[in-house]
N, C-alpha and C positions, 0 to 999 in steps of 0.2 A: 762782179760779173759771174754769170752762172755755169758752170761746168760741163763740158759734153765729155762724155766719155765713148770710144768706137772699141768695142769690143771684135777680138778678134783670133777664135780660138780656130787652132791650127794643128794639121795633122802630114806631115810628107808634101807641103805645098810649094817648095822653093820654084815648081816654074812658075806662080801665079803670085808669089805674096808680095812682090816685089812692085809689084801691077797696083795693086790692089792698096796699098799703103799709099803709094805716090795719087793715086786715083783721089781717097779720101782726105790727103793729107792737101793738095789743090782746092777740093770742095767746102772743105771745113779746116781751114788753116789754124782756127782757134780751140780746134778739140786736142786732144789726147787722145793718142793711137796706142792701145793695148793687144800685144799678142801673145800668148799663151802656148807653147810649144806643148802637144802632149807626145810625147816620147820621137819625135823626127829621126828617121835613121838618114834624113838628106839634109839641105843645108838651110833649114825652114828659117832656124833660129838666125843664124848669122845671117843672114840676108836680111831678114826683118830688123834688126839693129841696127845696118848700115843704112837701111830705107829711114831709119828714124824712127820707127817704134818702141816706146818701152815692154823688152821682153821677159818677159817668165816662165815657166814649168810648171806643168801638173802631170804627174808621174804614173796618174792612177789612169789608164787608158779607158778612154769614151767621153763622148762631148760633152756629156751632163758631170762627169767630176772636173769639164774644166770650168763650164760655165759655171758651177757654183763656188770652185774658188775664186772665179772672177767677180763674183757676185758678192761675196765674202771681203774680196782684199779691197777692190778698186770703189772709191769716194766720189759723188758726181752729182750734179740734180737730173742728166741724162745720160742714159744709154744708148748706144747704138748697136744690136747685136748684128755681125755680118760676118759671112763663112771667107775663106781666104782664097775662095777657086778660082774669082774674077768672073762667076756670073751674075753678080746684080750690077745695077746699073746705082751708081750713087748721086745722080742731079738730084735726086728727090730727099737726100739725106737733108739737104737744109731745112727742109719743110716739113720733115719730120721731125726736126726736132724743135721746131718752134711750136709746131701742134700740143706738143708735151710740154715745154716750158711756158709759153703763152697765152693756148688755149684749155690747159687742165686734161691734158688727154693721158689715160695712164700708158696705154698700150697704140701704138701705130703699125701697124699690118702692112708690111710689103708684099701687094697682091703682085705676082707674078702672070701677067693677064696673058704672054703669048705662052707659056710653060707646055702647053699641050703640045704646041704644034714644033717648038724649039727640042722639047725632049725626045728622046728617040726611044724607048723603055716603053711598051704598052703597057708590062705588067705593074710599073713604078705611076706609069699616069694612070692606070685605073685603080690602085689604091690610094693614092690622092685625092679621087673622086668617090673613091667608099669613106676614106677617113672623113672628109668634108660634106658627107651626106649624114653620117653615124653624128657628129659632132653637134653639127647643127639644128638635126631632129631631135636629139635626146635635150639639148639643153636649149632648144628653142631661140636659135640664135641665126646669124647670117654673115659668117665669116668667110670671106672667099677665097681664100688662103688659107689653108691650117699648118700646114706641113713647114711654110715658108720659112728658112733663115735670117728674113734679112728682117726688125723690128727696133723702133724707136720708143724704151721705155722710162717712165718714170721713175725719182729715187723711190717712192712710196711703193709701187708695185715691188720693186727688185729687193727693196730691204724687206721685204714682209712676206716673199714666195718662199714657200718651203718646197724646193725642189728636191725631190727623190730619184729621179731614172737617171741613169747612168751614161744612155745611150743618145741616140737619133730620137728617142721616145720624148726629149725636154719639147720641144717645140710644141708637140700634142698634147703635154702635160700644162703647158704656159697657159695655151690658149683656156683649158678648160677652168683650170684654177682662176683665170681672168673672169670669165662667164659667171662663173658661182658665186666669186666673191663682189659681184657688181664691179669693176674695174671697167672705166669708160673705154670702148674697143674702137677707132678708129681705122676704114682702111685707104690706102694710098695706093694706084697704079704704077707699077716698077714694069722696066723690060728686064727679060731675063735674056740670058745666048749662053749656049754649051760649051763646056770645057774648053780650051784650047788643045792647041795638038799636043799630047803628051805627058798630059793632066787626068788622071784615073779618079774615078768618084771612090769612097770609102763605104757608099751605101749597099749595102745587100739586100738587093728588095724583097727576099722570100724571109729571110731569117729576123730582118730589121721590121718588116711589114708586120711581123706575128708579133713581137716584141711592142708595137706601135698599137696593134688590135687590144693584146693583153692590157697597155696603158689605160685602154677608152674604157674597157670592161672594168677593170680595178678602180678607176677613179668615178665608174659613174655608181658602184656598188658607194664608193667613199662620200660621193656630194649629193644622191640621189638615193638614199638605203630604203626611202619608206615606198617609192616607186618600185623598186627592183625587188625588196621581197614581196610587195601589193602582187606581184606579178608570177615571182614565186607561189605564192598562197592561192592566186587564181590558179593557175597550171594544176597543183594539186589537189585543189577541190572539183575542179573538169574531172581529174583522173578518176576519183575518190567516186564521183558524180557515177561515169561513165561502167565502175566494175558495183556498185551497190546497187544501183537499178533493178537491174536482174534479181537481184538478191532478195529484195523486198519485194517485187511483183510476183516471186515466187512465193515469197511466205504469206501473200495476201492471197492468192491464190490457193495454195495448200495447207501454208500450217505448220508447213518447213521450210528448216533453212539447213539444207543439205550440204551447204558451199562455205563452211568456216574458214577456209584461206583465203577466199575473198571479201569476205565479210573482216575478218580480222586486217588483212594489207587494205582496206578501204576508209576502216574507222582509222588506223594508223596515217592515212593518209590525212585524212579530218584533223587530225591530233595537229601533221607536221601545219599543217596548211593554217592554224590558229597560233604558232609557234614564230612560224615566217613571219606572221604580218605581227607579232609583237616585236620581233627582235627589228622588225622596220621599223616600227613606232621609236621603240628605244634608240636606235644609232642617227633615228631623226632627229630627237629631244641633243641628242647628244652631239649632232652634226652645227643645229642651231646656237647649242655653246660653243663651240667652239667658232664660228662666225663673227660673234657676239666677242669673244677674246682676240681675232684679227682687227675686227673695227676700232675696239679699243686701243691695239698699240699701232694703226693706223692715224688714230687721233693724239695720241704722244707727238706723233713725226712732225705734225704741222705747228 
């Protein structure tokens, strides 16, 4: 029989996690419930033990050092990542997880379709609505969810993610790593509803937003290098373009070239702008190997 595993990494949650176990441990009576204490100064842990949970610690604070010891220690053909606040709705966990073990889906997207009008945050829903515009334009995709916690994964994706962010940034980081590396994206309709009374979010929307931007920008230079310097290189032959003009209409005119600091930052610019689009070429060749080495211990796993 095939393994679910409900991940469940937790921060200061004892008035929710208790909900929330009982919740999943009803819907999927045959999974294992995994929670993760990352440093709780309330009674996250013990509650979650007495719900029935197997519980654990990760000491290094932020979501991304827990999910990846979780990713690390716990053994499964599926995942269930879900936050311990008691806002997703889990009827649809069944069906996520048969998508994944049944029908070969690597990834299931817990689209949170009322999130807009549930959350109370304009500045949290409209970066929601920039990350899921930036994401989906650059990698040509149609994810409608990006931000979401709640996701039903396969053991092939989770054993072979190399997750780096520490933060709130994993979730941004899952989806893009999914995209580039071809990983079948499936999404699923979830209700979401707000904290209960008493229940405080951990997210910082101005500090974790910027944290969240840097992610998109660093990972699309990482899976995208030959676009993004192609882009660099255009920028500075415009520039390059735009002060040597002058330069030369002048010396075809006259005979002179009276302007050697723009003549000189102009070829300089010529120089960078031939530089850019090699070193894209190179970290592409180089982006491709490394592709090429995921496929490969993708095809060990099966």
């Amino acid at each position: 029989m095939k393994q679910v595993a409900v991940l469940i990494p937790c921060y200061n949650e004892a008035i929710t996690i208790g909900n929330v176990i009982d919740k999943v441990k009803s819907t999927m009576p045959q999974a294992l419930v995994y929670v993760f204490d990352n440093n709780s100064t309330d009674d996250t842990a013990r509650i979650a033990a007495e719900h029935g949970a197997i519980v654990d610690h990760e000491y290094r604070q932020g979501k991304g050092h827990v999910m990846r010891s979780m990713f690390r220690k716990i053994e499964a053909d599926c995942y269930v990542m879900i936050d311990g606040d008691d806002t997703y709705s889990v009827e649809e966990m069944p069906l996520m997880c048969d998508m994944v073990l049944d029908q070969g889906v690597d990834m299931v997207v817990g689209c949170r379709t009322n999130y807009l009008n549930v959350n109370q945050r304009p500045m949290h829903n409209s970066g929601n609505l920039l990350v899921r515009f930036l994401i989906n334009r650059l990698f040509n995709s149609n994810v409608p969810d990006i931000m979401t916690g709640y996701r039903a994964m396969s053991r092939d994706f989770v054993k072979t993610f190399p997750l780096l962010s520490n933060g709130f940034e994993i979730e941004t980081e899952m989806t893009i790593y999914a995209l580039d590396n071809n990983y079948l994206i499936k999404a699923i309709d979830t209700n979401y509803q707000d904290r209960p009374q008493g229940s405080t979010s951990k997210l910082n929307t101005l500090a974790d937003g910027y944290k969240v931007l840097k992610t998109i920008l660093k990972l699309f230079i990482n899976n995208k290098p030959l676009l993004f310097f192609s882009m660099c290189s255009l920028l500075a032959l415009m520039v390059a373009a735009i002060a040597l003009i002058p330069v030369f209409t002048e010396y075809l005119n006259t005979g002179l070239v009276p302007r050697f600091p723009t003549l000189f930052v102009g070829c300089m610019l010529i120089i960078l702008s031939f530089l850019s689009l090699s070193v894209g070429l190179i970290l592409k060749f180089m982006n491709l190997r490394h592709k090429q080495l995921v496929q490969l211990i993708r095809n060990t796993m099966h």
